[in-house]
C-alpha positions, 0 to 999 in steps of 0.5 A: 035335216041337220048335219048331225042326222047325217049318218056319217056325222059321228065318225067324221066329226069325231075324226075332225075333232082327234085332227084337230087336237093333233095339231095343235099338240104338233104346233105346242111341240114345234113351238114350245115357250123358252124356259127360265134361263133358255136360249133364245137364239137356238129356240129362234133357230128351231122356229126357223128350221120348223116354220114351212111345217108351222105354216102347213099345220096351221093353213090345216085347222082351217080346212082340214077335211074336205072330202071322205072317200069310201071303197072295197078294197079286195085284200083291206076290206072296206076303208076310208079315206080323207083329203083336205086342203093340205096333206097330213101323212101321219093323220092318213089325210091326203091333198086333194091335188093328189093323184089318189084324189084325180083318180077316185074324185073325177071318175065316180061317175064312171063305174069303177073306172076310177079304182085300181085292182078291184077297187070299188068306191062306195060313197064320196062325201063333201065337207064343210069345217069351219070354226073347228066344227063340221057344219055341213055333209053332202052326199057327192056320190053315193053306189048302189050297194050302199046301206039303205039307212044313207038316202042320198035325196036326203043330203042333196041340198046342194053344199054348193047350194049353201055357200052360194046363198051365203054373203060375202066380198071376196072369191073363195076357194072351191075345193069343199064344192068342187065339181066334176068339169071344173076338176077335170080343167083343174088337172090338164095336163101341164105341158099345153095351152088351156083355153077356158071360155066361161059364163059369168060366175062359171068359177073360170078364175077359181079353176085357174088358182086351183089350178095353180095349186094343183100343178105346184103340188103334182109337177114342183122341181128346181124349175117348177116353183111358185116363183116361176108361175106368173098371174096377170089379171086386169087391175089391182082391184080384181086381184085384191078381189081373189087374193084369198084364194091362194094362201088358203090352198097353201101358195103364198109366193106366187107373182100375182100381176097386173098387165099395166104391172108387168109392162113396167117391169118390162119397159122400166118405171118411167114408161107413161101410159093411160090406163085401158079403162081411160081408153074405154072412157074416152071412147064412150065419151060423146062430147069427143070428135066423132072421128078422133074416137074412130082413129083411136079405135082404129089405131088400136085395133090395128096396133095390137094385131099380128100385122103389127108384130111383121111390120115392127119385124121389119122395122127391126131388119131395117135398124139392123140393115142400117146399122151393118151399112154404116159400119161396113161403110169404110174400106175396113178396119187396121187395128196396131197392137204394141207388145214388148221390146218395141214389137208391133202386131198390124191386123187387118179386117176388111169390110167384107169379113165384119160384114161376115161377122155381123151375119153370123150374130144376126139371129140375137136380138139388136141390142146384143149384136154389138157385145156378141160381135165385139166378142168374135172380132176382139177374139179373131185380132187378138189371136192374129196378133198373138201370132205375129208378135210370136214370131217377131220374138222367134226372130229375135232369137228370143226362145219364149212364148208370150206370157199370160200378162202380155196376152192380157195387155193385147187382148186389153189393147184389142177390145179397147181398139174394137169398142172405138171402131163400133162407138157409133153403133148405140143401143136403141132406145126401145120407146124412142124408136116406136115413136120414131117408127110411127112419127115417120110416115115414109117409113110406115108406108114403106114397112107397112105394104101389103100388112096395112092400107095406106089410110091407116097407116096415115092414122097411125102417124097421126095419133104417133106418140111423142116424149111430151104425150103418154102412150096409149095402152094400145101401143103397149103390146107394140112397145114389148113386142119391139123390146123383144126384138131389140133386147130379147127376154134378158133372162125372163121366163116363166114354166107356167103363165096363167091370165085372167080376162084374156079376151081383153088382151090383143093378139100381139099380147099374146104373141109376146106372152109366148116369147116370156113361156119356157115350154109354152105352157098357159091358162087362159081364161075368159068370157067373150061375151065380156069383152068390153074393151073391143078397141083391144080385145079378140072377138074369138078364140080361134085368133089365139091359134095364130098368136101362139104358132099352134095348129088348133085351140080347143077351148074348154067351155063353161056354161053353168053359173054358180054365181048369180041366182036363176032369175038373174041369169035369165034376166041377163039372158033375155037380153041377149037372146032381144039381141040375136045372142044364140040359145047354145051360147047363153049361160045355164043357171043353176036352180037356185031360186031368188027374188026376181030383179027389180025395174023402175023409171024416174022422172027427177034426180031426187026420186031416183036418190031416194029410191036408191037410198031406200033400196040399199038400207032394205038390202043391207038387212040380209046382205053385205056387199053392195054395188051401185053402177053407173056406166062411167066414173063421171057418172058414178062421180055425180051420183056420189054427190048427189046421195051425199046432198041427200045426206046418205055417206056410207059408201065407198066411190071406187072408180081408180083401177087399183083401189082396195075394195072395201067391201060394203056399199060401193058406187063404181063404173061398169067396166071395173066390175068385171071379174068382181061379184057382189051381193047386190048389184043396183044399176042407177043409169040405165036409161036409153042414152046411156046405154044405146042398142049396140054390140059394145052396150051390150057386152057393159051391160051384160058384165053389170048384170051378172055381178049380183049374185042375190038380187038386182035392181034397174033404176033409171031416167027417162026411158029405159034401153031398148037392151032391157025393155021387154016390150021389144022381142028383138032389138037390131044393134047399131054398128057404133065404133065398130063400124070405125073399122071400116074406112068411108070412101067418099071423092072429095066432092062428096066431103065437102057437100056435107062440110058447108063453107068448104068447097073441094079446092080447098081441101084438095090445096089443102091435102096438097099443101101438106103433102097428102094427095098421096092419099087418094085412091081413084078419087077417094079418101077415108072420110074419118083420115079427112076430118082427122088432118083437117082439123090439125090433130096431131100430137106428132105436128112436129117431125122434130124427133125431140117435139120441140114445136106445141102441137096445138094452136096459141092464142093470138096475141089480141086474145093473149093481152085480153086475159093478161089485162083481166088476170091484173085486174083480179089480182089488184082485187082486195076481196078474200073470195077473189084472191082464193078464186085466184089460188084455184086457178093457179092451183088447177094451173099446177095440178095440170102441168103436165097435160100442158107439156103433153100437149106440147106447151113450152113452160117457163121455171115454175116461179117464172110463170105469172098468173096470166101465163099460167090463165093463157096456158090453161085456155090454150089447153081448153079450147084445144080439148074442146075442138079436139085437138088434143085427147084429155089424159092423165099426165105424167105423175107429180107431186104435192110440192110441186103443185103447190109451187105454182100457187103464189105463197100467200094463197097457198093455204087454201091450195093445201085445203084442196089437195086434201079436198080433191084426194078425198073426192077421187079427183086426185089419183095417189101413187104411193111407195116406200119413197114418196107418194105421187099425184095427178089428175085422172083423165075423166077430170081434166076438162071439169078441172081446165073449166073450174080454174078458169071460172068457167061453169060446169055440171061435172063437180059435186054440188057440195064440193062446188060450193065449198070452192071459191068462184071468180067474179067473171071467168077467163073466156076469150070468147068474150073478145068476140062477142058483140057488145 
């Protein structure tokens, strides 16, 4: 049936049409044109003075009603009553947020427990306007004692059923469809913790917006503004993604936030660190050392755990015990104070009194011990030498009081007096004293007793960051949790926090969270089947409890699915249940019907390509949103140049983290669809080395799955994932790096017996030699600490605090004369493609100098930097990738001057061409501003980037791009020295 055959359809379309014309009477009257003649500035004026109402009336045309409540009422008779997105007293339309609305809306199903004084609701009607039109009516509630003539099976084709078939690329608000559970969330109490545990497209991130909204509208004060909401999501193109949401509920000025975001605003615009995304990538990368991935696994789940937040309170006692020795360490302190007529005030404090002073400042954060303790004792001398120098006047026979100029002159002399004797107590830096703490080993084992095992906190010194490496995201919750304690919250604070993928947040988050919430007042919301960044997230809920200092957590659950159709979300179920995943904590799928997701194998690269490129032109006939995954940027990479080789090009490769969604067709990595919901999902790579059977694979492949909301296709190579292959009721999963948590005990005997070449005494002189022996416990050793000090990984090599010595091995000097001997060769090369190889070796030279200054390498002036340094530097820097020594990462960010400045000027044209080249090909991250844009290399690109300079071949690049590149005659590879000839 139509919406007209509705029987309500006439008054409530007729009432929409009389609203409408309402407002834009209202908008004409507030906004009239000036006359000939008329004062534009006082017209100006009253715009201004009118535009929050202006804003009102026009968010109004765009849903002006939602719901139309019926009741008895026992004196008015029967009345109607109509909410919209915004409230319109003069046309009696109410907000939805409003308490009439809680009261009638949420308790329909509860006989009349929703009325007040006999009140009866009769009929509760959903609607849906668009274009100034009603277009859809749904008989949300329907009483018995009304007129037959309204069937309610007529009108129960869902309006949520109709939007969810509907296409579209961004999150909507849910206020037309808004169910029952999800109002109830909605209007939680302010004053706690909600947790919300939701399926996949359980309308988790809609509740949290529409909870915003709702708060803002029932509790908003002086204190409670929008200003004072914050709003963390896991990257701008999640944020992008529901940026909708808000203003179409009238919120416009809420902070909405990345984590990476606000650890900046906290830690300051300097702060270098790679992003979770390039964690998880270098952690599925299998060409990294298996035990360098286990460290950094086992370092981050370490370095976001509460025991880090009690070690870095210790560590912040023993800065403070520090700092009260040294300055207690003298007798005390004579501060001589001058005044007038020759008069002088001597004040004496005693070690024993600063010491009392120090203590009673003790509770304020480090950094403002010293202003709070300058303050007392300046205002303790001050006062004593007022006192003297008074009665030195008296004695004088001079009958007068200090007068305010004098008291200023020595409460002057005693503040400058104070500041001398403290000069030696300077703030601490907050990341320079987290890499002090981890670059000490002593102090770790010290600080760390009974909260870590040794071995671990061995890793931990490892992996210590230095001024020449950016940090880890792992050591980000750490860094905040130190500024608290080092600098407080310096005035921060919000009434409400809501954060979005919470299950990707470590405790230790959370923790410092708390400390930023005024009146502990949070939404967190998540999905632990989805958390796919395990090296950082929690694995349950309950850990929460502990974070915040609360007795219990009573997550709300969410288990229907509105996104994605029934066969999807029982294809994704089967997965899991393949996987042990128990029934009650599946997701339930609404009975929206749907073609069922489509499986198909391929031998060859070039059938896969044209399946995909088929696939996608079938589905654009009816949808709009499309998304082709692969596991990993790299991979998404490669298959964007292949579809471009089969002439396919209408995509957009979104694989950086805070791109702008376009919409259409995009090709991007597993892990940053989480949060985001396509028409069409098409997963190109799902095969069973890409996505072998353990908990990780899992949680990437489950994520995947239930961003398509129509239909799925599942393509791949060779053979398909045991997590997918129906021909295998159960599938055990592999520890994978998990089981990294878990130290392996083995005597040195057993290590060597698997490490041909090696016998024990030489890796028991070895230990010996660096001082490690400590770490044997009965004979044993972590095997994964082993082969980590065995192979010399260690950013933090140097105990020098300002990391003057490289951590990785040079070239020697018969390797070092090989290269320089063949870079001077090339360069006497009159060829045009030779001299433009050379260019795109001193181009990669420039675009990675700063991985080579993480990694420790010392670099001249940029002009001071021949050719065959910059070749030596980038071999130094490959080899030590490719053993492991050093972890490629995005640098520190540069600029295109400063690249092109490492490429001898009369190569530097071409150099200019690929800048743009490598920008458009997503090789080259932009950062951009009011002031200048930035550049640099993501981390999935420098090892293909260190190959191409050096000439050295690599499946890793686009076809195409490859071949637009010049090639070196003969690459720059030592080991060539080596090879017998």
């Amino acid at each position: 049936m139509s919406v007209q055959d509705h029987p309500y359809y006439e008054p409530i379309s007729q009432y929409l049409t009389d609203t409408f014309a309402w407002i834009e009477q209202q908008l004409d009257d507030l906004d009239p044109p000036v006359a000939y003649g008329g004062d534009r500035q006082a017209h100006r004026i009253l715009k201004k003075d009118n535009l929050a109402y202006i804003e009102k009336l026009k968010l109004s045309r765009e849903q002006a009603l939602v719901w139309r409540i019926d009741l008895d009422d026992p004196t008015e008779g029967q009345k109607s009553l109509y909410f919209g997105k915004v409230a319109l007293p003069r046309r009696n339309i109410a907000n939805w947020a409003s308490p009439t609305a809680k009261r009638l809306y949420l308790e329909t199903n509860k006989a009349e427990d929703g009325a007040e004084d006999g009140e009866k609701v009769r009929l509760i009607l959903n609607l849906a306007v668009a274009h100034d039109k009603l277009h859809e009516i749904y008989n949300h509630y329907v009483d018995a004692s009304v007129s037959d003539e309204l069937v309610q099976a007529q009108f129960t084709d869902s309006l949520l059923f109709k939007l969810l078939q509907e296409s579209h690329g961004k999150l909507r608000d849910i206020v037309a469809t808004i169910q029952a559970q999800q109002y109830r969330i909605i209007q939680s109490p302010l004053d706690q913790v909600l947790v919300v545990q939701g399926a996949p497209g359980s309308g988790k991130t809609s509740i949290a917006l529409h909870r915003v909204a709702y708060l803002l509208y029932n509790y908003q004060s002086e204190h409670f503004t929008a200003r004072n909401i914050l709003i963390l999501g896991p990257n701008r193109l999640f944020l992008g993604h529901i940026s909708a949401i808000l203003p179409s509920l009238g919120e416009r000025r809420v902070p909405q936030k990345t984590v990476d975001e606000w650890t900046v605003e906290l830690l300051g615009d300097k702060l270098v660190f790679e992003a979770q995304e390039e964690s998880l990538e270098a952690l599925l990368d299998p060409t990294q050392i298996a035990s360098v991935r286990a460290m950094h696994y086992r370092n981050a789940r370490n370095k976001g755990s509460l025991q880090m937040g009690v070690l870095i309170d210790r560590y912040i006692q023993s800065l403070y015990t520090t700092t009260l020795e040294r300055i207690t360490a003298t007798l005390g302190c004579t501060f001589d104070l001058r005044g007038r007529r020759g008069m002088l005030a001597t004040v004496e404090r005693s070690a024993d009194h600063i010491r009392a002073l120090l203590e009673t400042v003790q509770a304020l954060p480090l950094n403002q011990q010293r202003e709070a303790v300058e303050k007392l004792l300046v205002r303790d001398v001050s006062a004593e030498a007022r006192a003297q120098l008074s009665t030195q006047l008296n004695s004088q026979q001079v009958s007068m009081d200090l007068s305010d100029e004098q008291q200023k002159e020595i409460r002057e002399q005693t503040q400058h007096q104070v500041r001398e004797y403290f000069s030696g107590w300077n703030k601490e830096n907050v990341a320079l004293a987290y890499r002090r703490l981890l670059r000490r080993p002593d102090l770790l084992r010290q600080l760390g007793v009974g909260l870590f095992h040794a071995w671990d906190l061995e890793l931990l010194s490892q992996d210590a960051p230095t001024n020449k490496t950016p940090f880890r995201f792992s050591d980000l919750a750490a860094l905040m949790y130190l500024k608290l304690g080092l600098d407080g919250v310096d005035g921060v604070g919000y009434e409400h926090i809501v954060v979005d993928e919470a299950q990707d947040l470590t405790p230790l988050h959370f923790k410092v969270l708390q400390a930023y919430s005024r009146s502990s007042s949070m939404t967190l919301l998540g999905d632990i089947g989805q958390g796919i960044y395990g090296q950082h997230g929690i694995e349950h809920w309950d850990v929460l409890a502990e974070a915040l200092q609360m007795q219990s957590l009573a997550p709300e659950t969410l288990r229907e699915s509105y996104r994605s159709t029934r066969q999807i979300i029982e294809f994704a179920n089967a997965m899991l249940t393949r996987t042990g995943v128990a029934e009650d904590a599946l997701a339930v799928p609404l009975s929206r019907p749907g073609p069922s997701p489509t499986l198909n194998r391929f031998q060859q690269w070039s059938q896969l390509v044209t399946n995909i490129i088929n696939t996608v032109q079938d589905e654009q006939q009816k949808w709009s949103a499309l998304a082709i995954v692969c596991k990993t940027a790299a991979a998404c990479r490669k298959l964007a140049g292949e579809l471009t080789t089969a002439g396919f090009t209408d995509y957009q490769l979104l694989v950086d983290r805070n791109s702008q969604y376009k919409g259409a067709i995009t090709i991007i990595p597993s892990y940053l669809t989480k949060g985001m919901e396509f028409d069409v999902v098409i997963i190109a790579d799902a095969d069973a080395e890409t996505y072998p059977p353990d908990a990780l694979h899992v949680k990437l492949l489950y994520v995947v799955l239930t961003r398509a909301a129509h239909a799925l296709h599942v393509r791949w190579l060779g053979a398909v994932t045991p997590l997918l292959d129906p021909q295998q009721p159960h599938v055990p999963l592999q520890p994978a790096l998990a089981g990294a948590l878990n130290p392996q005990p083995q005597t040195i005997s057993q290590y060597a017996a698997t490490r041909p070449g090696r016998d024990a005494d030489w890796y028991v002189e070895r230990l010996a030699q660096m001082d490690k022996l400590r770490l044997l416990e009965a004979g044993n050793i972590d095997a994964h600490l082993l082969d980590v000090v065995m192979a010399g990984y260690s950013p933090a090599a140097s105990t020098n605090e300002h990391d003057e010595e490289p951590a990785i091995a040079l070239l020697n000097e018969d390797e070092q004369q090989f290269l320089t001997e063949q870079a001077d060769a090339l360069s006497q090369a009159d060829a045009m493609d030779v001299q433009d190889a050379l260019a795109l070796t001193q181009f990669a030279y420039g675009l990675l100098r700063n991985q080579l200054r993480s990694a420790g390498l010392e670099l001249a002036d940029d002009g001071k930097v021949s050719l065959s340094q910059q070749v030596i530097l980038l071999t130094t820097l490959a080899q030590a990738t490719r053993r492991g020594h050093v972890i490629a990462s995005a640098g520190r960010w540069t600029t295109r001057q400063a690249v092109l400045q490492a490429v001898e000027g009369h190569r530097r044209a071409a150099a200019e061409r690929w800048l743009t080249m490598f920008e458009q090909y997503g090789i080259i991250e932009l950062q951009q501003s009011a002031q200048r844009t930035q550049i640099r290399v993501g981390t999935t690109w420098v090892q293909p980037l260190l190959n191409l300079g050096l000439g050295i071949a690599t499946d890793s690049w686009d076809r195409e791009l490859l071949e637009a590149l010049p090639q070196l005659p003969t690459p720059f590879d030592v080991n060539a020295l080596h090879t017998p000839r």
